[in-house]
C-alpha positions as a LaTeX table, in Angstrom:
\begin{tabular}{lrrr}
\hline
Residue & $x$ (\AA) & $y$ (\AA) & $z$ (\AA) \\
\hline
Unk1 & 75.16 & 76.32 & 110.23 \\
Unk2 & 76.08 & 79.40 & 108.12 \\
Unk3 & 79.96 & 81.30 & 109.11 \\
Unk4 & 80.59 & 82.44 & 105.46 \\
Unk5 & 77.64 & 84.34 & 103.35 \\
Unk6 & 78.19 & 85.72 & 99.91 \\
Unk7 & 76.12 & 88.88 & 98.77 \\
Unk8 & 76.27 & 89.63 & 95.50 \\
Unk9 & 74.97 & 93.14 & 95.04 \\
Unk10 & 74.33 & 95.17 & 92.00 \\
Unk11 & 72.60 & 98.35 & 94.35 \\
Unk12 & 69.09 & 97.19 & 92.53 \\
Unk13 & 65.93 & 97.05 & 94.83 \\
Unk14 & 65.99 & 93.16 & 94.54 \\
Unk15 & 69.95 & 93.26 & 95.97 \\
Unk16 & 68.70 & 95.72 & 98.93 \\
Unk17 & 65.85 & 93.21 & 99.76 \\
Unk18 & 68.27 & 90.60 & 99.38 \\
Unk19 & 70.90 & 92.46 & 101.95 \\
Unk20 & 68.25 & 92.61 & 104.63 \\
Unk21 & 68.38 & 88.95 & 104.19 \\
Unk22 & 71.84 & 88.50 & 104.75 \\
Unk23 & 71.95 & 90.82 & 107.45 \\
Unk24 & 69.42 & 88.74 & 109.49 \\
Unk25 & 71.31 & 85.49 & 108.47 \\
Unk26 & 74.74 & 86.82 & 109.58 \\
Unk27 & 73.15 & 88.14 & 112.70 \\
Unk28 & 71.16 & 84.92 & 113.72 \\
Unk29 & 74.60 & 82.88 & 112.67 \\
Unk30 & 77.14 & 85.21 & 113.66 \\
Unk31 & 78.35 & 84.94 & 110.10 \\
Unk32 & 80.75 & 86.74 & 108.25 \\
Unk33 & 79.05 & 88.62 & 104.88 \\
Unk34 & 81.14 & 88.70 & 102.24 \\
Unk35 & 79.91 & 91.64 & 99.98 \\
Unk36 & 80.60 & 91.50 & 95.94 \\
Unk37 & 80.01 & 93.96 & 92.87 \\
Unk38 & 81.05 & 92.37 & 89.80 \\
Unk39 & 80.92 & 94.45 & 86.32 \\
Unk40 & 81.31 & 93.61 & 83.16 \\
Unk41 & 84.92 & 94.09 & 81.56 \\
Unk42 & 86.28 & 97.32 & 79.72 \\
Unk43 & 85.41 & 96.99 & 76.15 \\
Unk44 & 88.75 & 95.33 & 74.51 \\
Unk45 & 88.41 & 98.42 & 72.22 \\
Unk46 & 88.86 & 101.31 & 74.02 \\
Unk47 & 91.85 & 103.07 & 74.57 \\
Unk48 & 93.80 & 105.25 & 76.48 \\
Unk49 & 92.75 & 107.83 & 78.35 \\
Unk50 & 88.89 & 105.88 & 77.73 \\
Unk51 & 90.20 & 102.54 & 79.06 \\
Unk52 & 91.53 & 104.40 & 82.51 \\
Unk53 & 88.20 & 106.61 & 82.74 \\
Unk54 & 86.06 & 103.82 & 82.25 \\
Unk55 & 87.84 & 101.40 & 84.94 \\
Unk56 & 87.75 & 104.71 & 87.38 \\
Unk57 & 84.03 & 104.89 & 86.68 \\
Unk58 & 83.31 & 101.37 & 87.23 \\
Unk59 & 85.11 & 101.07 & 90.18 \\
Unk60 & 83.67 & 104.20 & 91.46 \\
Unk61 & 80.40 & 103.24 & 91.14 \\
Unk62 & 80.89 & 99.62 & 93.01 \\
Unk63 & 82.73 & 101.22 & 95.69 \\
Unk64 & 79.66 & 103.16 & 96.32 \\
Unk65 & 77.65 & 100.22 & 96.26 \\
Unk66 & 79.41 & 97.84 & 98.45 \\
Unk67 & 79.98 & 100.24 & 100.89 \\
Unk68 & 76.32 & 101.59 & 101.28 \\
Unk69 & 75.80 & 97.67 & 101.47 \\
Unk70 & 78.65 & 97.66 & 104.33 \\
Unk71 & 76.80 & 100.21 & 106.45 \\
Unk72 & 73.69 & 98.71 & 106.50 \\
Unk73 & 75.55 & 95.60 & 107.72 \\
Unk74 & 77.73 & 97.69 & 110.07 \\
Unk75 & 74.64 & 99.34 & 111.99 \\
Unk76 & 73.44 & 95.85 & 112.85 \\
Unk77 & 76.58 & 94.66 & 113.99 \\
Unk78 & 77.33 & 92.19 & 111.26 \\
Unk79 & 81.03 & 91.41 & 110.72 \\
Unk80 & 81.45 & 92.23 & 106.86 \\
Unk81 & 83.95 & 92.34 & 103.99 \\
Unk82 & 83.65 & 93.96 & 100.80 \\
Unk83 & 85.13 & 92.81 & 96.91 \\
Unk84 & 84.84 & 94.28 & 93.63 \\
Unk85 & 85.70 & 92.46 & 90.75 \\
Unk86 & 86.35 & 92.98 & 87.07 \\
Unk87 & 84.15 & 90.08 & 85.26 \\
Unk88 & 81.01 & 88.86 & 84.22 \\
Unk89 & 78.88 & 88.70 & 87.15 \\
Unk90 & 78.18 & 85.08 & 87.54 \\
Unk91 & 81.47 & 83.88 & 86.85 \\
Unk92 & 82.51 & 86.81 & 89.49 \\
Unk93 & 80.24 & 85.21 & 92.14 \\
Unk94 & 80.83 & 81.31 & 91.40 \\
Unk95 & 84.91 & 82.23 & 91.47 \\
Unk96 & 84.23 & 84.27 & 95.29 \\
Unk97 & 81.67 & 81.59 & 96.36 \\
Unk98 & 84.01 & 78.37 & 95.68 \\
Unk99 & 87.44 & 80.40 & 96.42 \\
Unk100 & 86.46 & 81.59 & 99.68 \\
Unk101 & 84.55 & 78.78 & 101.12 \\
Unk102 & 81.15 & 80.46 & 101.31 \\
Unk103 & 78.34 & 78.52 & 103.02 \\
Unk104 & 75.75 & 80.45 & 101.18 \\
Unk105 & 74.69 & 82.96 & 98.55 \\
Unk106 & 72.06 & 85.18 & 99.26 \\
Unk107 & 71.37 & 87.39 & 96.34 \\
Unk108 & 68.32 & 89.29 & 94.30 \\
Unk109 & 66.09 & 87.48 & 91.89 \\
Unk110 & 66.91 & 89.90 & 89.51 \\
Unk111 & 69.18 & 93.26 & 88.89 \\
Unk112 & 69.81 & 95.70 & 87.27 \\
Unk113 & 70.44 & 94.27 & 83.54 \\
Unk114 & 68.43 & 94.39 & 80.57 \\
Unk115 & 66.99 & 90.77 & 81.56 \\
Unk116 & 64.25 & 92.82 & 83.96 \\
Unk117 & 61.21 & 91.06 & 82.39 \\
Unk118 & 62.29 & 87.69 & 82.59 \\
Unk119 & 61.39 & 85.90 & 86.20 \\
Unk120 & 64.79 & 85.27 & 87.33 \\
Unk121 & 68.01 & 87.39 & 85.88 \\
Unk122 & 70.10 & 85.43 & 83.93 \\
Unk123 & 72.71 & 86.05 & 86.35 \\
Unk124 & 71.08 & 84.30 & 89.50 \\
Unk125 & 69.74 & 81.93 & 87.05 \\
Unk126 & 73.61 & 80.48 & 86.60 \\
Unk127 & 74.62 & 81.16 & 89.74 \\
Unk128 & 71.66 & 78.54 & 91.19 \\
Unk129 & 72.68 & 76.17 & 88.51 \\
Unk130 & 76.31 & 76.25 & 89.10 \\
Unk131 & 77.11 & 77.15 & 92.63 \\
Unk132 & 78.54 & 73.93 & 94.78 \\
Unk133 & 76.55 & 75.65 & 97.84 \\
Unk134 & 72.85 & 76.61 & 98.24 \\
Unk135 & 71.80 & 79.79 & 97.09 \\
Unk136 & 69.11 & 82.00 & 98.45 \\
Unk137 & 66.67 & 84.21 & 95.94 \\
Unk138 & 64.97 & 86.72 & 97.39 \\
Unk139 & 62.44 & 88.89 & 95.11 \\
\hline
\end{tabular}
């Protein structure tokens, strides 16, 4: 039913409980889990040596994410890849989703961002309203 899944993954609690959910998916499925950490762009004004300090930081920081995502999928035998993009999140997610011919998106309800009231993040919120395949919240 499922050979591609999409996790999005920002490292919040809702993301983790959204892994294990993926995990058990590309188990059951033998599925292929794509892993993604989008952030947001560099500021258009910041400049050198800023612009290369912030992009390290960034990039440092997803790294860590998508790979402590990788090992959890890794220890339960789940074939895995892992992407980091530059980008707003949803866009990030809809771009991977449609691009790589994912089956399904299995992400948190909410993240990280300064939406954390709200019911649903604004990200997933566009992500369920735009994606061409069905997307899975988990809270």
């Amino acid at each position: 039913m499922f050979s591609t899944i999409l996790h999005p993954t920002d490292g919040s609690e809702h993301a983790k409980k959204a892994l294990a959910v993926a995990a058990d998916l590309g188990r059951r499925y033998r599925a292929r889990v794509i892993i993604l950490n989008a952030f947001e762009p560099m500021p258009r004004d910041l400049g050198s040596p800023y612009a290369e300090e912030f992009i390290a930081r960034q990039t440092g920081a997803a790294d860590a994410i998508v790979s402590d995502a990788a090992a959890v999928l890794a220890a339960q035998g789940v074939e895995h890849e892992k992407d980091i993009l530059e980008g707003p999140p949803a866009r990030a997610i809809l771009d991977v989703a449609q691009t790589r011919g994912v089956d399904l998106i299995v992400m948190g309800s909410r993240g990280l961002g300064l939406v954390g009231a709200t019911l649903l993040g604004s990200v997933s919120y566009r992500v369920i309203r735009e994606a061409a395949c069905p997307v899975l919240i988990v809270r």
